[in-house]
N, C-alpha and C positions, 0 to 999 in steps of 0.2 A: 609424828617425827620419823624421819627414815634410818633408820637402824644401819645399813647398809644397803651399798647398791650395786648394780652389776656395769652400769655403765651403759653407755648408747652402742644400739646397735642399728645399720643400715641394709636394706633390700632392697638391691635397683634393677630392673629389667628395661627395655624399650619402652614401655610404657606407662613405668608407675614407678616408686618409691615408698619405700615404709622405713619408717624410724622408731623403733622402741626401747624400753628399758626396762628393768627390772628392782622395783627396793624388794628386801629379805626383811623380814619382824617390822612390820609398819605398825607402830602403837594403835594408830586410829583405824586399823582393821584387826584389831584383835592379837597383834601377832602372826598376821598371815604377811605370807609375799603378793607380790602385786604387781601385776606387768599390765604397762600401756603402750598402744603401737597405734602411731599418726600415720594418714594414709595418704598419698598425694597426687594426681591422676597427669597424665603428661603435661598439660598443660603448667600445672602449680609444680610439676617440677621443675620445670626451666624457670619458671617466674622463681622459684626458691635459689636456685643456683646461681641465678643471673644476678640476685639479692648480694648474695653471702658473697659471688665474686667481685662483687666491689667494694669491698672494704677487708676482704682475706682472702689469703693465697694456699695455694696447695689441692690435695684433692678433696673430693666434694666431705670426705669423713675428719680430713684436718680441717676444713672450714667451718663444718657443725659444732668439732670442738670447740673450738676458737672460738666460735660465736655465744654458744650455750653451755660451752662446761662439759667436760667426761661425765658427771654426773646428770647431764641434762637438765638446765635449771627451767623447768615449763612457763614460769613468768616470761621470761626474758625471752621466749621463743614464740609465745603467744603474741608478746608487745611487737616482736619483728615483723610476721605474720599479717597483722592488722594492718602495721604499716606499711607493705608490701603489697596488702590485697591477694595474699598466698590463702586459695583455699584449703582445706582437709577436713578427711571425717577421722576418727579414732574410735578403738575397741579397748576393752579394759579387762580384768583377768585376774582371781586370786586364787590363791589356792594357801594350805597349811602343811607342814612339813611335818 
């Protein structure tokens, strides 16, 4: 269960994107914090953006919202994803406070 979370955060350069987030006290790690960042290579980034702008408007950080939640709901990003044919790889990260 996520205790609290920090919300999505994005990294975009010419050619890549990263999205991550942050839960604080994740029961099912002990009470550790827990960050994941999805990776996206130019290609899957256009193919992401070109997704999310047809069906939401604004910039690419109000569209993520919109699409998945301030809290990043990874179901629903996963399910997009697939049916998109958006690749990515992801890294994962705890730590305790």
């Amino acid at each position: 269960m996520r205790e609290g979370t920090s919300g999505f955060w994005i990294e975009q350069n010419d050619v890549s994107l990263s999205i991550g987030y942050e839960d604080y006290k994740v029961s099912e790690f002990g009470g550790a914090n827990f960050e994941k960042t999805y990776y996206f290579n130019k290609e899957n980034t256009k193919k992401l953006k070109d997704a999310l702008s047809k069906k939401y408007k604004g910039t690419l950080e109000e569209m993520i919202e919109e699409a998945f939640t301030l809290n990043f709901n990874e179901p629903i990003f996963w399910d997009f994803c697939k049916e998109h044919e958006i690749e990515y790889t992801y890294s994962t990260w705890t730590s305790w406070d």
